[in-house]
Every structure is written in C-alpha cells, then in structure tokens.
C-alpha positions as CSV (number, residue, x, y, z in Angstrom):
1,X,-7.4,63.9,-26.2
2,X,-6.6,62.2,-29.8
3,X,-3.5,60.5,-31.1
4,X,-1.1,62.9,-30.8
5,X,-1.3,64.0,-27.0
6,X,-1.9,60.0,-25.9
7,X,0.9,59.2,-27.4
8,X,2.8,62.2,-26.2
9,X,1.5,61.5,-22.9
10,X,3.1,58.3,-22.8
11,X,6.5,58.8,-21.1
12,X,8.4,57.8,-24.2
13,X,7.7,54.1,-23.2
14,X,6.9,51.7,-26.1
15,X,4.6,49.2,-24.1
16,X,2.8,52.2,-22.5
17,X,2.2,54.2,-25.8
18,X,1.0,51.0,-27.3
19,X,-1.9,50.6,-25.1
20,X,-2.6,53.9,-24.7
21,X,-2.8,54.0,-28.7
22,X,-5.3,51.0,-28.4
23,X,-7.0,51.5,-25.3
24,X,-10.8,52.4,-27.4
25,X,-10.0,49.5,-29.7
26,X,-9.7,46.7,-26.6
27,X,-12.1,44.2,-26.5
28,X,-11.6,42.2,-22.5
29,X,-10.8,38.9,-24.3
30,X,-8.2,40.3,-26.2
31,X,-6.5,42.0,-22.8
32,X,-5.0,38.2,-21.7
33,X,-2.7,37.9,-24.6
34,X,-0.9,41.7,-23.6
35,X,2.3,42.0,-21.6
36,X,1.4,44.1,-18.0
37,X,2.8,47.6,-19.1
38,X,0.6,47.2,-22.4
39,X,-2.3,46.9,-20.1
40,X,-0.3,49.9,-17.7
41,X,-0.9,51.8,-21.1
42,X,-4.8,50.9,-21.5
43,X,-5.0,52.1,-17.9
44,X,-3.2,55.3,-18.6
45,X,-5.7,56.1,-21.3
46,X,-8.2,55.7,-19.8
47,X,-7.2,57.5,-16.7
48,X,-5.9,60.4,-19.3
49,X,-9.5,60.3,-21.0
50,X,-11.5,60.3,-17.1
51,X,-9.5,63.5,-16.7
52,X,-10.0,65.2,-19.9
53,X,-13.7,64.9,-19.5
54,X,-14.2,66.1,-15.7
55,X,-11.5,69.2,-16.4
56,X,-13.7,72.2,-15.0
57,X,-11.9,74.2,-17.9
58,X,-12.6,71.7,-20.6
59,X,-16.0,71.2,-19.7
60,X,-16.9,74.8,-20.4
61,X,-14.5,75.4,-23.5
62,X,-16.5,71.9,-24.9
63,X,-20.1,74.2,-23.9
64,X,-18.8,76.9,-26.8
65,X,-18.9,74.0,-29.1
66,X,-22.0,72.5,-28.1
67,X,-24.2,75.3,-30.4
68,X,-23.3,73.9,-33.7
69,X,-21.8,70.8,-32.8
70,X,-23.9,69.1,-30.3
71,X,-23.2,65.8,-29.3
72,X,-19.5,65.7,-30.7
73,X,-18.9,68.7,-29.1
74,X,-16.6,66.6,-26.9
75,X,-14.7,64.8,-30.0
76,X,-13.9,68.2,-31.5
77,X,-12.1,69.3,-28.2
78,X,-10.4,66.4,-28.0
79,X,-9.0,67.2,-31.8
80,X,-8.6,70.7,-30.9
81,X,-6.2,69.5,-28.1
82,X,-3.6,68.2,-30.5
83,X,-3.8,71.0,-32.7
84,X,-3.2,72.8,-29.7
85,X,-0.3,70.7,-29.0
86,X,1.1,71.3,-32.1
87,X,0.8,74.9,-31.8
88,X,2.6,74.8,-28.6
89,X,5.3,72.0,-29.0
90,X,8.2,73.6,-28.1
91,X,7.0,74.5,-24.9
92,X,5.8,71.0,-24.1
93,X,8.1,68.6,-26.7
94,X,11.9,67.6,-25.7
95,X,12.3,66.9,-29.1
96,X,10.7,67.9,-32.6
97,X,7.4,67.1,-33.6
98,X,8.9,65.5,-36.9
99,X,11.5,63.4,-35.0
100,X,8.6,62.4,-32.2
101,X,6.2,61.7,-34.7
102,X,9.1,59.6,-36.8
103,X,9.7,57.9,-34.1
104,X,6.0,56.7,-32.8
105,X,5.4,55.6,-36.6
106,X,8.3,53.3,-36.4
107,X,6.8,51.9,-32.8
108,X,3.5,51.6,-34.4
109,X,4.6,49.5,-37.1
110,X,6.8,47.3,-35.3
111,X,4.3,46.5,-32.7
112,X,1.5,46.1,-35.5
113,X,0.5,42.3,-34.2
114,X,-0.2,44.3,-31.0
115,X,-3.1,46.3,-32.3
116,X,-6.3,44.9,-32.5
117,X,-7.0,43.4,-36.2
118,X,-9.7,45.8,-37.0
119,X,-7.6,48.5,-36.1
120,X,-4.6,47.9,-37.8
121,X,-5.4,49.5,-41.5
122,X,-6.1,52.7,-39.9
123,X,-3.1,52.5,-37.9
124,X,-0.9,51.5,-41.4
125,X,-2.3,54.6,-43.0
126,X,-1.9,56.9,-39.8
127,X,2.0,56.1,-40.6
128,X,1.8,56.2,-44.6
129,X,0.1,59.4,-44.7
130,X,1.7,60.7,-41.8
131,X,-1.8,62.0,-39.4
132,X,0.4,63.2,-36.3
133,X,2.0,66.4,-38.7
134,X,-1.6,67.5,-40.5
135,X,-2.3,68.5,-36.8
136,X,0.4,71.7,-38.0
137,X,-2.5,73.0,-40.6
138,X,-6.0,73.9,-40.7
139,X,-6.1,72.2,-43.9
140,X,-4.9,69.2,-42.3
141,X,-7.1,70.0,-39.4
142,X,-10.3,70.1,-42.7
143,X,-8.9,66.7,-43.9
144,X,-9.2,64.9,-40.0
145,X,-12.7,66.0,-39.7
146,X,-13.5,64.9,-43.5
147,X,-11.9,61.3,-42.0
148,X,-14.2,61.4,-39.1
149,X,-17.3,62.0,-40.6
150,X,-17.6,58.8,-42.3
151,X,-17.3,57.3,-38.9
152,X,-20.4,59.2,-37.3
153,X,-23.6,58.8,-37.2
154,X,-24.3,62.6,-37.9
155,X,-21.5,63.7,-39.8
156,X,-23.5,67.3,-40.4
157,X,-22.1,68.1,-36.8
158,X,-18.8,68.0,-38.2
159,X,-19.2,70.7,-40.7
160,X,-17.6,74.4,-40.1
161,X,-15.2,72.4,-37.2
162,X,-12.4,74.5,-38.3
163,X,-14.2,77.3,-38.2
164,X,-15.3,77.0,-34.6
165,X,-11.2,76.1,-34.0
166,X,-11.0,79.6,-35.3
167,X,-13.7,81.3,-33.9
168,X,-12.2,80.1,-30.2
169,X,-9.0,80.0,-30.3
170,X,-8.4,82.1,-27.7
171,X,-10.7,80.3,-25.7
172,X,-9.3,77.4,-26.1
173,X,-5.8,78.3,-26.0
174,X,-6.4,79.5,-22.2
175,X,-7.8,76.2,-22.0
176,X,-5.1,73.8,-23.4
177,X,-2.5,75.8,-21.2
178,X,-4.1,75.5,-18.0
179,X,-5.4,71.8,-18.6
180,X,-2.3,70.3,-20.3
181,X,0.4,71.1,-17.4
182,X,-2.4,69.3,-14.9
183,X,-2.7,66.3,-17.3
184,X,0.9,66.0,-17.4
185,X,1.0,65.9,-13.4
186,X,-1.5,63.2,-13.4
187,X,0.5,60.9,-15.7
188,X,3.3,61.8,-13.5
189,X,1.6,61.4,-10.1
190,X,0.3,58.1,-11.6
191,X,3.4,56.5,-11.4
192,X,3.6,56.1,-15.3
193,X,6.6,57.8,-16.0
C-alpha cells in the first residue's frame, strides 16, 4: 500500500493516520516523544504492510510485474493499489476523494512537528501539489514513478510502470477487490477502528 490507502485505512483518526503516514520514516529514538495512538498508528502500518505482502493474491499479481520490473515489483503494486483505490472510491470512500484528500492535507500540516524532520519537505509538497488526486490519471500515475526513481537505486526498473498498470489491469483489478475488503477486516478486527 502507498499514501493514499494508509491513510484511508486509518479510521478517520488523526493520531492513527499520523503514524501510519510516518511509520517507514520512524527511527526507535524518535518513538518516546509520540503520544500512544501515534504509535497505535505506526503499529497499524506496519500490520497493514505484513498483510499486503503475505496476501496469496498479491503475491502472484506482484509475479506479473516481476519480468520487467524485478526487485520493485513489490513497490509498483503497492502504487497500483491506490490507483486502484482511486478507480474504485465510491465503492470503498464515505466521502469524496477531493474532500478526503482536503481533509488529510490539512491533518498533515497541522501535525507537521510530528513528522520526522527529514520527512517533512516531502510531506509539504505532497500537500502543495496535491499527490493523493494524480492517483485519478495515468499521467499522474507517469509523474509518481518519475518522483520515485530518483529515490532508487535502479531507477531503469521503473520505466514502462504505466504500461504494465495497463497491460494488467484486469489482473490486478481482481486483485485489489478481493484483497482490499480483507485488509479492511484486519484494521477492523485489529481493534483500530
């Protein structure tokens, strides 16, 4: 999973979608100084994440990836998923993506000081240039990938990822429907909502 489906799988809770937002960027010092449902929201993501990657379904959507896209095969998916998300709000959302994602900027930015330094830029220009709606286009889909390949290490498995999003889509819109109702459950049977 990426941004938009941790934060959407945060029950609406500001503390939990906090730490699930900055659950990868957590070094252990830093965990002392955060309230106990930040931390509840750390846990979440990392529970989400545990799931995600053991899903009998997503593990062999992720192998149709793996041909061109090797070790980030995994990374893609998780993209994929909130594309996916996107595609299929209204089945999943209570409430419009542009009023969800309006609101989650305006958490994000008022609970900046909670995000680890390092962090923080990317999250300021997640909100400026608003990152949770270019999930609604493939050219917004292009431009997330262009982002991520500066971070990698072998940014050439990144090229032609919208293509494979194409090439799949069935694929992995079977997949996204019959994982996303189970992750849902887990958040739910997890006492986090």
């Amino acid at each position: 999973m990426n941004y938009l489906a941790h934060l959407f799988l945060s029950c609406e809770d500001e503390e939990l979608m906090i730490g699930n937002f900055i659950a990868d960027f957590v070094k252990n010092h830093y965990r002392e100084e955060l309230s106990p449902r930040v931390l509840e929201g750390i846990q979440l993501h990392r529970i989400i994440d545990s799931f995600t990657d053991r899903h009998p379904a997503v593990v062999q959507a992720t192998r149709l990836l793996h041909p061109k896209h090797h070790k980030y095969s995994p990374v893609l998916m998780d993209v994929f998923f909130d594309y996916l998300l996107v595609e299929n709000w209204e089945v999943y959302g209570q409430e419009s993506l542009e009023d969800f994602s309006t609101r989650v900027y305006a958490i994000l930015s008022k609970n900046i000081d909670l995000i680890p330094e390092p962090f923080q830029a990317r999250t300021l220009n997640m909100v400026q240039h608003r990152w949770l709606m270019s999930y609604m286009t493939l050219a917004g889909m292009e431009d997330t990938f262009e982002r991520m390949k500066k971070r990698v290490s072998k940014p050439e498995y990144f090229e032609e990822a919208v293509v494979s999003l194409q090439e799949h889509h069935e694929e992995l819109t079977a997949t996204f429907h019959t994982f996303f109702p189970e992750i849902i459950g887990v958040v739910q049977r997890n006492c986090f909502c």
